[in-house]
C-alpha positions as CSV (number, residue, x, y, z in Angstrom):
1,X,-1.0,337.2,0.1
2,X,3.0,335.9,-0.4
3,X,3.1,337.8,3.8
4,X,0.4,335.1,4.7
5,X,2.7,331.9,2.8
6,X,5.5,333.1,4.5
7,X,4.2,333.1,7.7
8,X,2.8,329.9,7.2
9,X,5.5,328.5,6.4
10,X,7.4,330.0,9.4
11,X,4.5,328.7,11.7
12,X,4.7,325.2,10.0
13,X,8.4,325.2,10.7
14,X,8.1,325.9,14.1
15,X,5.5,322.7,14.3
16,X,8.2,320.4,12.3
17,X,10.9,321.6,15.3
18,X,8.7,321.5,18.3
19,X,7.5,318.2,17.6
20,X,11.4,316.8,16.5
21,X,12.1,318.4,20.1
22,X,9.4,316.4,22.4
23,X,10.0,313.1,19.9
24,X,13.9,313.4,20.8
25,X,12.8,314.1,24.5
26,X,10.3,311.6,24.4
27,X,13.1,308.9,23.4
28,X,15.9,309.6,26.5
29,X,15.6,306.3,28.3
30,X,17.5,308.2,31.1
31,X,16.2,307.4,34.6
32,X,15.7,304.4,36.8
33,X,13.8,301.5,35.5
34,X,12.4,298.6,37.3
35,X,13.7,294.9,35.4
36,X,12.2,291.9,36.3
37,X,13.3,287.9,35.6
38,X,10.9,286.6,34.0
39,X,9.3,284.3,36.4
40,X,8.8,287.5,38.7
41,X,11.1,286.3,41.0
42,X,13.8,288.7,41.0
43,X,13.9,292.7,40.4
44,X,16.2,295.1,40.3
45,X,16.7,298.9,39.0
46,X,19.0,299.6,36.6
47,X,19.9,303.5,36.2
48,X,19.9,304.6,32.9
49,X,21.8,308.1,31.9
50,X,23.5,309.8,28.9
51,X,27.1,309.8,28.4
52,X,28.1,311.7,25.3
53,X,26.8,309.8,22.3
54,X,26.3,306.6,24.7
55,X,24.4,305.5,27.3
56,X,25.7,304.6,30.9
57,X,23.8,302.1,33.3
58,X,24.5,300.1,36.4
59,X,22.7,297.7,38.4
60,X,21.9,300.3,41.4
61,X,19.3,298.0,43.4
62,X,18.2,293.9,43.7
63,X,15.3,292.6,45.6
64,X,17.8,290.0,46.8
65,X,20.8,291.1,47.0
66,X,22.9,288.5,48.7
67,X,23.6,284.8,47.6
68,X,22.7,281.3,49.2
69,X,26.4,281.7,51.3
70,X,25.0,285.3,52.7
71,X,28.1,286.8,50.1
72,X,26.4,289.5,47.0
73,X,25.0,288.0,44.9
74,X,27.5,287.0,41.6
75,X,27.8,287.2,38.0
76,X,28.1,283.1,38.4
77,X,26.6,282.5,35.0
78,X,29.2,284.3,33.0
79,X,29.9,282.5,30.2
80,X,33.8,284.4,30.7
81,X,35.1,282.1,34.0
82,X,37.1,285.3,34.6
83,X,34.1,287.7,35.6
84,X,31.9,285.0,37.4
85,X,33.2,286.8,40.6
86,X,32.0,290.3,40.2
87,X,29.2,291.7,42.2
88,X,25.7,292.0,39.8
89,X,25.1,294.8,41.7
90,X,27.1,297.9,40.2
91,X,27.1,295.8,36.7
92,X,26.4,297.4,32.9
93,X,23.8,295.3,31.5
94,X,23.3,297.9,28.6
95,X,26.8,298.3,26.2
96,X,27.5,300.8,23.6
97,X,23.8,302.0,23.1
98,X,23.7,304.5,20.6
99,X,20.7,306.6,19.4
100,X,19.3,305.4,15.8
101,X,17.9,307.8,13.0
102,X,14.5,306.0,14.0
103,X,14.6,307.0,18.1
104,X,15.7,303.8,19.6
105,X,19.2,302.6,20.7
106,X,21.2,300.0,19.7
107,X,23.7,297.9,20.9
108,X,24.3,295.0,23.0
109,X,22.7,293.6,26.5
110,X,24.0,291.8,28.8
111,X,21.8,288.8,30.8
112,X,23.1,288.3,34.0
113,X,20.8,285.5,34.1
114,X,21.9,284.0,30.9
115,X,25.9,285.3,31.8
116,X,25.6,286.1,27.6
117,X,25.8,289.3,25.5
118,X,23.4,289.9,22.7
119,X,22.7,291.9,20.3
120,X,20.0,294.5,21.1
121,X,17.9,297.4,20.9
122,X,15.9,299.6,23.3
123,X,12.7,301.0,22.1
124,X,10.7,303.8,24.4
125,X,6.9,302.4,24.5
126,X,5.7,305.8,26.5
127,X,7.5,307.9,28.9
128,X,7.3,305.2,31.4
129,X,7.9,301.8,29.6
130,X,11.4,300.9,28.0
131,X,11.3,297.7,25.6
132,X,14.7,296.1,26.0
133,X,15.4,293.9,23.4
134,X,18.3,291.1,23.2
135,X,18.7,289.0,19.8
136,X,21.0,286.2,18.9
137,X,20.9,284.0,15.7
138,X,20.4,280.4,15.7
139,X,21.2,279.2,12.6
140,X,20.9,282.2,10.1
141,X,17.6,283.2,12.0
142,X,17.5,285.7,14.6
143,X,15.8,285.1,17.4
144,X,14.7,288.1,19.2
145,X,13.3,288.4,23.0
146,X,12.0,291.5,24.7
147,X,11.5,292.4,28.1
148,X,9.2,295.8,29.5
149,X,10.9,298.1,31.9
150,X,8.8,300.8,34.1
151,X,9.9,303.8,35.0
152,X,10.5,304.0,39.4
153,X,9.2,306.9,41.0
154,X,6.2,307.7,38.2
């Protein structure tokens, strides 16, 4: 009888790990996600990978990449005068995301569209959909807006 609780136990063990394991997997936001403004008019992919307890990104692709004067296209909203000349693509929209106790990552994100930082958090809907979450507070209320990124290439 204590030979079958023990092995019980064991098995139940093994069940707690293997499902810690596919959660932790099931949280990477590593890959390349499709962003979208949110009047549909713009796209672009943002690669998303591990590095160390962080997470890198870039800008790798926009569905228009070059301005009105033919130039690439500029971080022109930039609420810092000195980076309104860099090129949006190759830019880190994601900064210092680190993985919470509760699967997502938190940080800040950076609106090329806005040229602001906020503070933010990225939550994995399914293995496909990234919720990408920017807040600021306006007065002592938050105020929170999300956007859905798809997985390219699923």
């Amino acid at each position: 009888m204590q030979s079958i609780r023990m092995a019980y136990t064991i098995f139940l063990s093994f069940l707690v790990m293997v499902a810690a394991m596919v959660s932790a997997q099931a949280a990477d936001p590593s890959g390349l996600w499709l962003s979208q403004q949110e009047d549909g008019d713009r796209q672009a992919h943002i690669r998303v990978s591990r590095c160390g307890p962080t997470l890198c990104n870039e800008i790798v692709w926009l569905s228009r990449p070059t301005a009105a004067d033919g130039g690439p296209l500029r971080d022109v909203r930039n609420h810092n005068p000195r980076l309104r000349n860099r090129p949006i693509l190759g830019l880190t929209v994601l900064l210092g995301m680190r993985e919470g106790k509760d699967g997502r990552w938190y940080g800040k994100v950076y609106s090329p569209e806005r040229g602001r930082v906020y503070k933010g958090h990225l939550t994995m809907l399914s293995d496909n959909r990234l919720k990408v979450t920017g807040c600021q507070k306006v007065g002592f209320i938050p105020v929170c807006k999300s956007r859905i990124w798809t997985r390219v290439g699923q």
